[in-house]
C-alpha positions in Angstrom: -16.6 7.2 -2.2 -18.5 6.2 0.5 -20.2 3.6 -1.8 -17.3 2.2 -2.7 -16.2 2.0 1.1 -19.5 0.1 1.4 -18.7 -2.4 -1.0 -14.8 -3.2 -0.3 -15.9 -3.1 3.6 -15.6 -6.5 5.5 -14.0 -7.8 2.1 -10.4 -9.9 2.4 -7.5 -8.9 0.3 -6.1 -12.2 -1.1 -2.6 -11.7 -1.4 -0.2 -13.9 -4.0 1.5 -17.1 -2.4 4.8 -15.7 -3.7 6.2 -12.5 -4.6 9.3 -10.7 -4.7 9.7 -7.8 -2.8 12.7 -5.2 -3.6 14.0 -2.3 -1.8 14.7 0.5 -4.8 14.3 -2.1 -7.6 17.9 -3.9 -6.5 18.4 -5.7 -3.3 15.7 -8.8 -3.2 14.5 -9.0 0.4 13.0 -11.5 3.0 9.3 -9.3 3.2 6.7 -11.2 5.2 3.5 -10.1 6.5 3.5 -10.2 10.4 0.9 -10.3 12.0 -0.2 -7.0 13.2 -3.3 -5.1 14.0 -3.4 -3.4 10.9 -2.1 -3.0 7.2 -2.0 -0.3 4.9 -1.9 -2.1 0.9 -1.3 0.1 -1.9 -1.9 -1.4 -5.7 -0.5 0.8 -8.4 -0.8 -0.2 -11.9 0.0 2.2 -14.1 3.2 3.8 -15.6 1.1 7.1 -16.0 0.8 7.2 -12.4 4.5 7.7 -11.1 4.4 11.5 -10.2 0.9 10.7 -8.1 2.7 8.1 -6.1 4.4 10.9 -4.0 6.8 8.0 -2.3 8.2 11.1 0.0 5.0 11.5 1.0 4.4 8.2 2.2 8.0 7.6 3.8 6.8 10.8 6.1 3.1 8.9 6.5 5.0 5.7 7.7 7.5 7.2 9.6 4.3 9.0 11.6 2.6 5.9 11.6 5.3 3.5 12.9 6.5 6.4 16.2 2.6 6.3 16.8 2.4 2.2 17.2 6.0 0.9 17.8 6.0 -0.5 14.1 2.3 -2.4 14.9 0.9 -1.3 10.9 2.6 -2.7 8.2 2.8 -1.3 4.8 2.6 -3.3 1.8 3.0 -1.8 -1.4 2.4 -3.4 -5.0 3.2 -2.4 -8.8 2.4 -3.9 -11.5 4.2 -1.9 -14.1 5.9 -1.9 -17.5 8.8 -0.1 -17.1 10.4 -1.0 -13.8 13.3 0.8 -14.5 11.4 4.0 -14.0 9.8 2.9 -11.1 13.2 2.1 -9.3 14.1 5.7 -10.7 11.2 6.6 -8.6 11.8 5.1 -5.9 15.8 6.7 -5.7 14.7 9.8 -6.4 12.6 10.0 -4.1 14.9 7.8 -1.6 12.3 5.7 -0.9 13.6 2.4 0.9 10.7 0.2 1.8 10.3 -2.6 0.3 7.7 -2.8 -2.9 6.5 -5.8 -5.1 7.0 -5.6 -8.7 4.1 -7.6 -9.9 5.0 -8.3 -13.4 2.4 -10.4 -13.6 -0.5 -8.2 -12.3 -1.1 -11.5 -9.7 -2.7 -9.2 -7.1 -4.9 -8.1 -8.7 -6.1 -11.0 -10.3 -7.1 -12.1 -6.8 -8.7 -9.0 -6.2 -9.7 -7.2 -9.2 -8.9 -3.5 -8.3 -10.3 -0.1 -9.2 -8.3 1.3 -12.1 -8.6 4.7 -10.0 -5.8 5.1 -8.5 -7.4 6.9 -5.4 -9.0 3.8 -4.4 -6.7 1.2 -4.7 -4.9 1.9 -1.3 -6.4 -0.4 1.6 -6.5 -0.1 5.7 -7.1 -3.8 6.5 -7.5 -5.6 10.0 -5.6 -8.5 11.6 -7.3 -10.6 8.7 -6.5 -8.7 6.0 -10.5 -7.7 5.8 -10.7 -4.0 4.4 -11.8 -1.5 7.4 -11.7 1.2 4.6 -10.2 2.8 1.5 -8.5 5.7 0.2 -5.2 7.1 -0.5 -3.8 8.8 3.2 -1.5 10.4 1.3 -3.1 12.0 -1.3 -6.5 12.8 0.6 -6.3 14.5 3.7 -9.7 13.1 5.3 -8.6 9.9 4.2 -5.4 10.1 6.4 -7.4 11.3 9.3 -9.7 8.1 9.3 -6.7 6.3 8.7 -5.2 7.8 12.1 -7.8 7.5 13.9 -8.9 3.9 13.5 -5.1 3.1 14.4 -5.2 5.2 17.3 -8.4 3.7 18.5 -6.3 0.4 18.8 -3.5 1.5 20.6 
């Protein structure tokens, strides 16, 4: 891990000059990146990986993270998948209401040829979108501690 922290380190995330973003797989919304002092970028490209997402998981790690900074991180959340209908079963079940990007055509990362692991393809990046480091905060709870305290170090 700490290799791959290495080589991602310092690195921009390009991000797609247009995408859709939907809340639950329905309602099309308006989603554009503020600027803020950080963002928290989640790829997922796999139907297999739909029970690892643990969406509840990350509505609590938001929710935590926006009553810490006054909504100063955004989240950005990207699937490229083939069945979106499970995915937007997903994201009901699990009533998970932040908008997500269903990147039929895998344009993310294309720009920024991802890990297929899905522990490392979930990004803390700075005010210009350059990766301060990786890991999953949700799934990894050392991650989620470096995650929370290069935030906090902001505020």
């Amino acid at each position: 891990m700490a290799r791959l922290v290495r080589e991602w380190k310092g690195k921009a995330i390009a991000f797609p000059s247009y995408c859709i973003f939907t809340v639950q797989g329905k309602d099309t919304v308006d989603f554009a990146f503020p600027r803020s002092d950080y963002k928290v970028v989640t790829y997922v490209d796999s139907i297999g990986c739909y029970e690892e997402l643990y969406l509840r998981n990350w509505r609590a790690f938001i929710n935590e993270v926006d009553s810490l900074t006054d909504d100063n991180v955004h989240f950005v959340f990207y699937f490229n998948v083939k069945d979106k209908q499970r995915l937007q079963e997903v994201t009901l079940r699990d009533k998970f209401t932040y908008p997500v990007c269903f990147d039929e055509k895998d344009q993310f990362n294309d720009l920024n040829q991802f890990s297929k692991d899905l522990h490392i393809q979930t990004f803390l990046l700075d005010e210009y979108d350059k990766v301060i480091t990786i890991g999953n905060p949700v799934n990894d709870p050392e991650v989620e501690k470096s995650y929370m305290q290069i935030i906090a170090s902001a505020e």
